[in-house]
C-alpha positions in Angstrom: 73.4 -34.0 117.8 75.5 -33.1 114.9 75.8 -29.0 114.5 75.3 -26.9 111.4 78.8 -26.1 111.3 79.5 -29.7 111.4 77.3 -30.3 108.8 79.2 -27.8 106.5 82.3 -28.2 107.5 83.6 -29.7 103.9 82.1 -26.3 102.5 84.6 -23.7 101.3 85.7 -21.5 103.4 86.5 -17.6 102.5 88.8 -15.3 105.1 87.7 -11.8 105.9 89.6 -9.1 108.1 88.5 -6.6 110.5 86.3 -4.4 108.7 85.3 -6.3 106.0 81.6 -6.8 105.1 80.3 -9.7 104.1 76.4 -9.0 103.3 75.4 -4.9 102.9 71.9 -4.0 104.0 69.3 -3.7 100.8 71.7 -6.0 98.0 70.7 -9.2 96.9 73.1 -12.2 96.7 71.7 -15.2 97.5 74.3 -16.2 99.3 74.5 -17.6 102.5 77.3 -17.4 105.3 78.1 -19.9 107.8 80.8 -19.0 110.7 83.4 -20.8 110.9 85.6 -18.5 113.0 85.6 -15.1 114.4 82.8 -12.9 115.5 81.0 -10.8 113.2 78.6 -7.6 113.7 74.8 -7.0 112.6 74.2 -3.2 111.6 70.8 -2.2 110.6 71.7 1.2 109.4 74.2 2.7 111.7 72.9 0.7 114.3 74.4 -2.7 115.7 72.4 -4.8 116.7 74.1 -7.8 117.4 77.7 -9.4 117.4 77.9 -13.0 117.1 80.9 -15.2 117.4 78.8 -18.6 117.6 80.7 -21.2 115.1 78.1 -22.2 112.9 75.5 -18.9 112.6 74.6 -18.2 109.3 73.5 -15.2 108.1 71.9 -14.6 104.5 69.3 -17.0 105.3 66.2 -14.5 105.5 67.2 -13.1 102.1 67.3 -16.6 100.6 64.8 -17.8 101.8 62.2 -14.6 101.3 64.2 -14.3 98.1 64.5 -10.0 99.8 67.4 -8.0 100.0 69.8 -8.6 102.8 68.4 -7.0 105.7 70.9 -6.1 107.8 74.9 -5.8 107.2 77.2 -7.8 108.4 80.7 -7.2 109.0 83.8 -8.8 110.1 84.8 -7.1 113.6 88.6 -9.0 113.4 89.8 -11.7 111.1 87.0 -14.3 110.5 86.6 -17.3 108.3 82.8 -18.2 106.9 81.6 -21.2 104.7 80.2 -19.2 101.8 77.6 -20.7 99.8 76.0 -19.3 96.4 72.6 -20.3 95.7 71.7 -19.9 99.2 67.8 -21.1 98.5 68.9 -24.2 96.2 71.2 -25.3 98.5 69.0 -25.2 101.6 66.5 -27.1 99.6 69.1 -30.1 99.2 70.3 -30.3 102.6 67.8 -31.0 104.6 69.4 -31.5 107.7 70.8 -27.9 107.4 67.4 -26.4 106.7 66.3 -28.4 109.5 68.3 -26.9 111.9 67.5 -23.6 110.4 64.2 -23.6 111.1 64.6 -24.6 114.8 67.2 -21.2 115.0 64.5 -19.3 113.1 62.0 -20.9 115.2 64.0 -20.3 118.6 64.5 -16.3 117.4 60.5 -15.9 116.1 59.9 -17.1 120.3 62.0 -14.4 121.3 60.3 -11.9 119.3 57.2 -13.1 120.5 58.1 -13.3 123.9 59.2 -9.6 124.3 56.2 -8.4 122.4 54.0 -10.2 124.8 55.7 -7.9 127.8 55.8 -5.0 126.3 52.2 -5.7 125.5 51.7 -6.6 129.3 53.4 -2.9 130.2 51.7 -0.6 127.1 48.4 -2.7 127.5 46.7 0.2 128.5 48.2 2.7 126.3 46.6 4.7 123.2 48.4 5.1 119.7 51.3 3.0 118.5 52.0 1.9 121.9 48.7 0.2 122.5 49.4 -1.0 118.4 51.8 -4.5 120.2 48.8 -6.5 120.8 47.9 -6.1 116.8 51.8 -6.6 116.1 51.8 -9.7 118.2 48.8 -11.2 116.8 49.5 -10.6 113.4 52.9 -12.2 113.8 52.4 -14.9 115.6 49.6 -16.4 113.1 50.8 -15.2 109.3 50.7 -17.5 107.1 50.8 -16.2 103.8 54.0 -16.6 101.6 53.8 -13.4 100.1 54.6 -11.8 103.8 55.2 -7.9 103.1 57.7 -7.0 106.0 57.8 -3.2 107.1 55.4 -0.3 108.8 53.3 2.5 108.3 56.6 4.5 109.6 59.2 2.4 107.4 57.7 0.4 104.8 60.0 -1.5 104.7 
């Protein structure tokens, strides 16, 4: 089965060094990143929450997609190289075979979500206040359908 970076491999390709950042939390681009090289971080805030070195990841898609601000920075933790691509949404919609394989990462991370608030629900089941809130999380979740999904809590908006 032929990969995503495969798939954009004859994209251009921009070099970063240690440090740099290639989305910031809260601005809106519309780009979208695809690894070619390197590993990257994931801050939200000060807080990382992910490294990835996976060629072919792509990060900007939830902002192009949702047409939000980025989410969460990312930065270069060494020298990296990414496929960057303006007009992230426009050019999902042409390349179908890239949005396809999109949607089975997005698909494959919305099952991981889902599957860890199903054991914490398990463990907090019994639980009063915001604890005892995962079963109302997961369910709402698991069956939105509306396109005009407001992301965010009573805590943090969003």
């Amino acid at each position: 089965m032929t990969s995503i970076a495969d798939l954009c491999q004859d994209l251009p390709v921009a070099a970063y060094a240690g440090g740099d950042v290639l989305l910031r939390e809260g601005e809106s681009t519309g780009r979208l990143y695809i690894l070619a090289e390197g590993t990257v971080e994931v801050l939200k805030g000060d807080y990382q929450i992910n490294t990835v070195a996976e060629r072919g990841a792509i990060f900007g898609d939830m902002s192009a997609l949702l047409g939000l601000p980025h989410m969460a920075t990312v930065r270069a933790l060494g020298p990296c190289s990414v496929h960057v691509i303006e007009g992230g949404e426009a050019f999902l919609a042409s390349h179908q075979e890239v949005a396809f394989h999109l949607a089975k990462m997005l698909a494959q991370r919305l099952h991981g979500v889902s599957s860890y608030l199903v054991d914490l629900k398990r463990q907090f089941e019994d639980h009063d206040g915001h604890l005892g809130m995962v079963d109302e999380i997961l369910e709402t979740l698991v069956h939105e359908q509306r396109s005009d999904f407001t992301p965010g809590s009573d805590r943090d908006p969003g």
